[in-house]
C-alpha positions as CSV (number, residue, x, y, z in Angstrom):
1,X,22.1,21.4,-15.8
2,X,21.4,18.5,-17.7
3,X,20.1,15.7,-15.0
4,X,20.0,17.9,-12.3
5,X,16.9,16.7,-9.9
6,X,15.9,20.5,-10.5
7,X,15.5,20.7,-14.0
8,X,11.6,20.3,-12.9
9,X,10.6,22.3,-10.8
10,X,7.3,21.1,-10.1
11,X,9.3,17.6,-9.3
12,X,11.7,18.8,-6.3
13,X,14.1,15.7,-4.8
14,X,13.7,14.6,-1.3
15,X,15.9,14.8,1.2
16,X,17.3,11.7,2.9
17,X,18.4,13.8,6.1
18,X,15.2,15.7,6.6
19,X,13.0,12.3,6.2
20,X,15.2,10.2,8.6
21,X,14.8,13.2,11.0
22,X,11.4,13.2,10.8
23,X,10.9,9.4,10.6
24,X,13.6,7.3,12.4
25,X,14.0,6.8,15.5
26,X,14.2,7.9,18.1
27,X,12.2,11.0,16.7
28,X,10.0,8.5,14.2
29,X,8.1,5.0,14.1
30,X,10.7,3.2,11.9
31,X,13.9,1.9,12.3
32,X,16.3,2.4,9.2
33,X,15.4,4.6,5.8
34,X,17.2,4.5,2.6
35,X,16.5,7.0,-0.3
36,X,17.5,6.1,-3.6
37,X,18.0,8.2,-6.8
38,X,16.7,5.0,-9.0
39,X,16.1,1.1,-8.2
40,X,14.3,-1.4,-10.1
41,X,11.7,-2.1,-7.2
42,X,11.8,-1.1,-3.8
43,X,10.0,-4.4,-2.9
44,X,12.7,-6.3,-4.4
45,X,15.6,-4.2,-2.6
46,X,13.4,-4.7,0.8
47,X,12.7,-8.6,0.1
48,X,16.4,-8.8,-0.9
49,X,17.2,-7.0,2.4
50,X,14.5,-9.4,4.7
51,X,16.4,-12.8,3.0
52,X,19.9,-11.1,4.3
53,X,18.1,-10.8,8.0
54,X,17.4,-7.4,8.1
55,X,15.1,-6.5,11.0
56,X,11.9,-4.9,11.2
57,X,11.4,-1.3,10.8
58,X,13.3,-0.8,7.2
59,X,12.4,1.5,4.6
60,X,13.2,1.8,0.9
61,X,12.1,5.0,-1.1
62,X,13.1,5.3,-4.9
63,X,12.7,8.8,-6.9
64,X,12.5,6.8,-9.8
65,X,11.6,2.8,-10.2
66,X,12.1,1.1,-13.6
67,X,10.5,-1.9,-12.8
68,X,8.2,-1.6,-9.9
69,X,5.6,-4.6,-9.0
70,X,2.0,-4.2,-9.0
71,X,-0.2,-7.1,-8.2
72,X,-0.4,-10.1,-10.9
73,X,3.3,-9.3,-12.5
74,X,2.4,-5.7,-13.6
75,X,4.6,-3.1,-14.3
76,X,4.3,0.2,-12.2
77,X,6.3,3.0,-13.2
78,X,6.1,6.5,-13.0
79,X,8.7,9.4,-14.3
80,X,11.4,10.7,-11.9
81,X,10.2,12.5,-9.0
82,X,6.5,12.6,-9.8
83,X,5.2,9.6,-7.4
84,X,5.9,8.4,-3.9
85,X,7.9,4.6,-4.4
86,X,8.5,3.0,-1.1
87,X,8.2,-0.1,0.7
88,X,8.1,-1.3,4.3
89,X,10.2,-4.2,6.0
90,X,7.5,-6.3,8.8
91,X,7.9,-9.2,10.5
92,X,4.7,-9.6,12.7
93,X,5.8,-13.1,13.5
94,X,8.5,-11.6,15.7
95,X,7.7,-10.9,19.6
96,X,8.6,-7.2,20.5
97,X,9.5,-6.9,24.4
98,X,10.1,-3.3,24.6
99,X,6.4,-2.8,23.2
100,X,4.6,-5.5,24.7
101,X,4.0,-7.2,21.4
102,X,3.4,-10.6,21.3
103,X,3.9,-12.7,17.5
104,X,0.8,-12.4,15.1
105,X,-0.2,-15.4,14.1
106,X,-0.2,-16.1,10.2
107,X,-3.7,-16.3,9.4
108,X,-3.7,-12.4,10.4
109,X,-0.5,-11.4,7.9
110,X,-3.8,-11.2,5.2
111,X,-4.8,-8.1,6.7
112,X,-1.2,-6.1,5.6
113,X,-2.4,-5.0,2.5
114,X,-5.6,-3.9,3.6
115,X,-3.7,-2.0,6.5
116,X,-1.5,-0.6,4.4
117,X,-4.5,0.8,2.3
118,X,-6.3,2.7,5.3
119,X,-3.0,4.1,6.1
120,X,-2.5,5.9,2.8
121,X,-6.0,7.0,2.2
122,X,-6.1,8.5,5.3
123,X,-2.6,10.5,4.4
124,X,-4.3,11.2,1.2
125,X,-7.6,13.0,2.6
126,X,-6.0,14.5,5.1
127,X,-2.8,16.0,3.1
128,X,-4.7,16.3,-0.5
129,X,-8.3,17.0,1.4
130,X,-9.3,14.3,-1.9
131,X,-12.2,12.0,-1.3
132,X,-9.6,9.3,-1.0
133,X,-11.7,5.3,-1.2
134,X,-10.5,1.8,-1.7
135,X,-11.2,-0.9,-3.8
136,X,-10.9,-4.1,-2.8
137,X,-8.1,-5.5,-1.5
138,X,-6.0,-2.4,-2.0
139,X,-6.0,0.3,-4.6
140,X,-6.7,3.9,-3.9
141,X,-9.6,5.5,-5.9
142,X,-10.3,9.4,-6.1
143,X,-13.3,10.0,-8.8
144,X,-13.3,6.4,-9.3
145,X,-9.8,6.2,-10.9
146,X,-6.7,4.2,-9.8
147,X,-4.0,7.0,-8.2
148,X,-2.1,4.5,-5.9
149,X,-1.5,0.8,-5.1
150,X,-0.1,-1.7,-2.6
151,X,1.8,-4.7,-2.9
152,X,2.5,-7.1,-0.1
153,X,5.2,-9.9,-0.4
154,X,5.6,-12.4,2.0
155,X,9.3,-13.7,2.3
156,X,9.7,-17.1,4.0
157,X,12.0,-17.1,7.1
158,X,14.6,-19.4,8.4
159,X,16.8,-20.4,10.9
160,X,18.6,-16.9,11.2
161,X,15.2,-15.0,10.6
162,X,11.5,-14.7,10.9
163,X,9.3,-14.3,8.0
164,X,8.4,-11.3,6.5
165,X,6.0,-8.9,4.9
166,X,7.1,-6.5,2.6
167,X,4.8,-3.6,2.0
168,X,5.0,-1.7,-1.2
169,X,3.2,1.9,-2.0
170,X,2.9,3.4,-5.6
171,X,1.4,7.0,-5.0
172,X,0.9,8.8,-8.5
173,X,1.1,12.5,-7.3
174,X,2.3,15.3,-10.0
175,X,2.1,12.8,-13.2
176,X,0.6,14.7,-16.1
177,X,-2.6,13.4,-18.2
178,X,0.1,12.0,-21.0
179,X,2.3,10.2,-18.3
180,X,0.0,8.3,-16.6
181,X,0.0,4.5,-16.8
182,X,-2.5,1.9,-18.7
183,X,-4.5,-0.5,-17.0
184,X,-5.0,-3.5,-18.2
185,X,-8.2,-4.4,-16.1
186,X,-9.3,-0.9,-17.6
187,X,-9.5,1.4,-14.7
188,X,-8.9,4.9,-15.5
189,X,-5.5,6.1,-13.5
190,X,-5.2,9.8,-12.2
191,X,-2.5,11.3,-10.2
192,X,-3.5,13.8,-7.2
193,X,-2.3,16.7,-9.2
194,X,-5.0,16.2,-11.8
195,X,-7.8,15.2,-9.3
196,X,-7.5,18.6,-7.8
197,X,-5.7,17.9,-4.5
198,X,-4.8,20.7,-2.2
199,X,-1.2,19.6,-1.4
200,X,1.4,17.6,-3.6
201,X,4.6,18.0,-1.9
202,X,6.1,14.9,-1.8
203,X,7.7,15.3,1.2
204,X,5.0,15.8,3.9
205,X,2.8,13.3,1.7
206,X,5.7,10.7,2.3
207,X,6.2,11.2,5.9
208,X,2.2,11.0,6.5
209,X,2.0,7.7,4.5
210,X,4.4,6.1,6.8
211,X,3.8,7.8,9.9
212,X,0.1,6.3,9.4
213,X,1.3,3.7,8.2
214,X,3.2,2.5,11.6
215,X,0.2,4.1,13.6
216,X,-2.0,1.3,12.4
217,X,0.6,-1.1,12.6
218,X,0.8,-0.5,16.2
219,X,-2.6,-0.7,16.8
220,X,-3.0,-3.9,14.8
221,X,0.8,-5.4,16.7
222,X,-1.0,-4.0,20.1
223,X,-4.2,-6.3,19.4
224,X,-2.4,-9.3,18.9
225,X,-3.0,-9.2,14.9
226,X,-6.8,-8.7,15.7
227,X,-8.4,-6.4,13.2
228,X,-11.6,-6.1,14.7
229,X,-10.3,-4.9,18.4
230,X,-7.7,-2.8,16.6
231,X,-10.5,-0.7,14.6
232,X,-8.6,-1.9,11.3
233,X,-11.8,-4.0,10.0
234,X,-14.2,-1.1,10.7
235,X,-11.6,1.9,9.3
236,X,-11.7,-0.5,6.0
237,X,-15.3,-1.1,5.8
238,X,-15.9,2.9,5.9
239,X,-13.2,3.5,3.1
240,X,-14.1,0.5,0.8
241,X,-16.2,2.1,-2.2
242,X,-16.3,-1.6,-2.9
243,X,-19.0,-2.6,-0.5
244,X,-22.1,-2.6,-1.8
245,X,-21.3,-2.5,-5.4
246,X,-22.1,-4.9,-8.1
247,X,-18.3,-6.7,-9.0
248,X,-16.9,-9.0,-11.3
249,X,-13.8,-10.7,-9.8
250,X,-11.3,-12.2,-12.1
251,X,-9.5,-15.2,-10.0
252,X,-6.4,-16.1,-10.2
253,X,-7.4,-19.7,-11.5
254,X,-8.5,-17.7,-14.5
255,X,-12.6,-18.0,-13.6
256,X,-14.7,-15.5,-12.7
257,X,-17.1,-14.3,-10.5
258,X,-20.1,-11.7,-10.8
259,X,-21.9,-10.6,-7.9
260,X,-22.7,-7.6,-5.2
261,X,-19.9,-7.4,-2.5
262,X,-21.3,-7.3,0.9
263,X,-18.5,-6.7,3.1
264,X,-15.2,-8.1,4.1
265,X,-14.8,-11.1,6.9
266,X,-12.3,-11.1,9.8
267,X,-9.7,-12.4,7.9
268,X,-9.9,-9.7,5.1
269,X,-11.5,-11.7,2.4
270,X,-13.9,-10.2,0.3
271,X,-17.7,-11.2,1.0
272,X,-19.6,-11.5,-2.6
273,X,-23.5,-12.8,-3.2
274,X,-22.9,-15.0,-6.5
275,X,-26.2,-15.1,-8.2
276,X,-24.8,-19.1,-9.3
277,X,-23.7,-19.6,-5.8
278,X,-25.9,-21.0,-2.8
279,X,-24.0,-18.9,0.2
280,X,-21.8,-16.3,-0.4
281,X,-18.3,-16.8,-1.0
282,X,-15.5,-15.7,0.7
283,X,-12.6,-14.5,-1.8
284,X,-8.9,-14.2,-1.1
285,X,-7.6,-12.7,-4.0
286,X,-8.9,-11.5,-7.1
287,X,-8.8,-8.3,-9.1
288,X,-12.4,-6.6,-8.9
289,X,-14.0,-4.5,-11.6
290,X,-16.9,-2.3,-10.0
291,X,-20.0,-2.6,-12.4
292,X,-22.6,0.6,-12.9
């Protein structure tokens, strides 16, 4: 049937009832989760739905996105059915009595992304048993090329509601060699059906995304927003394929900045020995290009 969410059968739909099931409560971490057939972005339906003073715990997946957002205005898109689209409604600056969680200050939001990044490589390794690593702040390497990345969004609150984060994930997981996007910074992009993965069901690669996902948001909420006495800062030190390696960073001011990362600080920045610089710098944001 023409348009039928069958027609591929390598490309099965989700099901909306058997994800809510497994992943709202009470029987799951999050609060509210809406499947849809196609959407522009799910970070713009989740920011749209933070501005109307929706509350924490919201989840948008999309079988298809049209124009989904990577990071510095870039287009993520994938065909129907062959990625995981979703995105996460937070607001850490909002005290949570039933769990004991006090507000996060905003100097910790930084650490979102980078959250959000442990969480899915460690769905990925354990579901697709890939040697899942991340580059700096947030993209998902297997063999060195791109298969997923995270967007965070940061929506300004007011008197009705506290600010938000909005956590976007773009998993590529049965795209074929011809399908698969171009990067404009020139890392190769895979999907986890070419890198060989055990497992590509959407489904229970979904559900252990954002179960993991809330796990380490927990943790971090638990801490007070801390991400050394959470674990977070040690989890993303021993999944960074970035440490250690010789970088160029392109800035967002347009300069760049060549160098060996040595680590990430407590606030997430990345930590890079400048051969021009006299002590290391401390970067916030950047797009990083690992050098052989």
């Amino acid at each position: 049937m023409p348009g039928s969410p069958y027609t591929d059968l390598d490309r099965p739909p989700l099901s909306a009832a058997r994800l809510r099931r497994a992943l709202v409560a009470p029987h799951g971490p999050w609060r509210r989760l809406e499947l849809l057939v196609e959407t522009g972005s799910t970070n713009a339906d989740v920011v749209a739905a933070a501005r109307a003073g929706e509350p924490e715990g919201l989840v948008v997946v999309a079988e298809r996105q049209t124009a989904g957002r990577g990071r510095r205005g870039r287009v993520w898109q994938s065909p129907p059915r062959a990625g995981i689209a979703t995105s996460v409604l937070l607001r850490p600056g909002e005290a949570v009595a039933e769990r004991g969680w006090s507000p996060v200050p905003a100097t910790g939001y930084g650490w979102l992304p980078l959250l959000a990044g442990v969480a899915l490589a460690e769905a990925v390794r354990l579901l697709a048993e890939l040697d899942a690593r991340l580059k700096w702040p947030n993209d998902l390497l297997v063999d060195g090329a791109k298969c997923a990345g995270v967007l965070a969004e940061a929506v300004p609150g007011d008197g009705a509601a506290p600010p938000a984060i909005v956590v976007g994930v773009g998993l590529n997981v049965t795209l074929r060699a011809a399908e698969l996007p171009e990067n404009p910074t020139g890392l190769p992009a895979t999907s986890l059906q070419l890198a060989g993965a055990t497992a590509t069901d959407r489904d229970p690669l979904l559900r252990a995304v954002l179960r993991s996902l809330a796990d380490w948001y927990a943790r971090w909420r638990e801490a007070g927003g801390d991400a050394e006495a959470s674990g977070l800062r040690d989890a993303y030190l021993a999944g960074c394929a970035t440490i250690g390696r010789r970088v160029r960073v392109l800035l967002p001011d347009g300069r760049e900045v060549h160098g060996t990362a040595t680590g990430v600080d407590p606030d997430g920045q990345l930590v890079v020995d400048a051969a021009d610089a006299t002590a290391p710098l401390r970067l916030a944001a950047g797009d990083v290009l690992h050098l052989r």
